[in-house]
C-alpha positions in Angstrom: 16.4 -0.6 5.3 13.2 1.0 6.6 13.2 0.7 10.6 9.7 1.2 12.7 9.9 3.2 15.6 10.4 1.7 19.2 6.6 1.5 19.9 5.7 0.5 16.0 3.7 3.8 15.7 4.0 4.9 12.3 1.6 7.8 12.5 3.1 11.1 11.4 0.5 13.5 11.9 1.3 15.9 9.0 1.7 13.0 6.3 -2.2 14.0 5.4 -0.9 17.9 4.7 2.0 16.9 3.1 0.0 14.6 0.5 -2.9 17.1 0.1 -0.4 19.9 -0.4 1.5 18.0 -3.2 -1.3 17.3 -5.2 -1.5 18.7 -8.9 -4.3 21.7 -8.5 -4.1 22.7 -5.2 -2.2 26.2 -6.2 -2.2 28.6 -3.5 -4.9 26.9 -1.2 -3.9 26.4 3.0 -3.4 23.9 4.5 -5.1 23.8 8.5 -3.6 22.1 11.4 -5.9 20.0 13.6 -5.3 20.1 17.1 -4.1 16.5 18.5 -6.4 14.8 21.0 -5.3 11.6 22.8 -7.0 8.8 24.3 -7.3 9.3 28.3 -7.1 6.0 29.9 -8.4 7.7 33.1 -11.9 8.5 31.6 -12.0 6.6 28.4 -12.5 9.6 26.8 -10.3 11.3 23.5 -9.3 15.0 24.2 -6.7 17.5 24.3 -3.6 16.0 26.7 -3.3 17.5 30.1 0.8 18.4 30.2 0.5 17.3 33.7 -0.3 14.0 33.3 0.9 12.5 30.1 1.6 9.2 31.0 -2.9 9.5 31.3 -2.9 9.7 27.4 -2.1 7.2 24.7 -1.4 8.2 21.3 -3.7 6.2 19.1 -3.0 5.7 15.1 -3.9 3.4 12.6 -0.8 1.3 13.2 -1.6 1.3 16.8 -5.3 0.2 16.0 -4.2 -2.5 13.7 -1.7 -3.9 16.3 -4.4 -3.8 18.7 -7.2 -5.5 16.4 -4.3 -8.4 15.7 -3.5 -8.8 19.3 -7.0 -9.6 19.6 -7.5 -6.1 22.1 -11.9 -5.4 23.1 -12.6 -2.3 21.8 -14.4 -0.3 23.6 -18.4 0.2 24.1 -20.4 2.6 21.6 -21.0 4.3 24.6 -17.5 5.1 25.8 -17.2 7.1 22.2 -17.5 10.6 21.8 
């Protein structure tokens, strides 16, 4: 039986990679890592978390998004997007 985790964030942040690097014809291409930005609740902003204040940063993935949207959340003004 499949469980979700505590927070029902299913993101895994290599699931794209691991995809794109089992597909027939990819051969001997690389793979690149993205660096993982977060959503700071201090300035609205997404970017790079600050180690020294994580609990500033929320981890947003689809799953989170689509909770969000069904909860009936506001998103957030065009303007407030990078």
């Amino acid at each position: 039986q499949a469980a979700a985790h505590p927070d029902d964030d299913l993101y895994d942040g290599d699931h794209g990679r691991y995809v794109l690097q089992n597909s027939p014809g990819i051969g001997s291409m690389k793979m690149l890592s993205f660096v993982k930005v977060m959503y700071d609740i201090t300035d609205n902003v997404m970017k790079v978390p600050d180690d020294s204040r994580l609990d500033d940063f929320i981890s947003i993935s689809g799953s989170k998004m689509r909770l969000l949207a069904r909860n009936g959340a506001v998103p957030c003004s065009a303007t407030d997007i990078p």
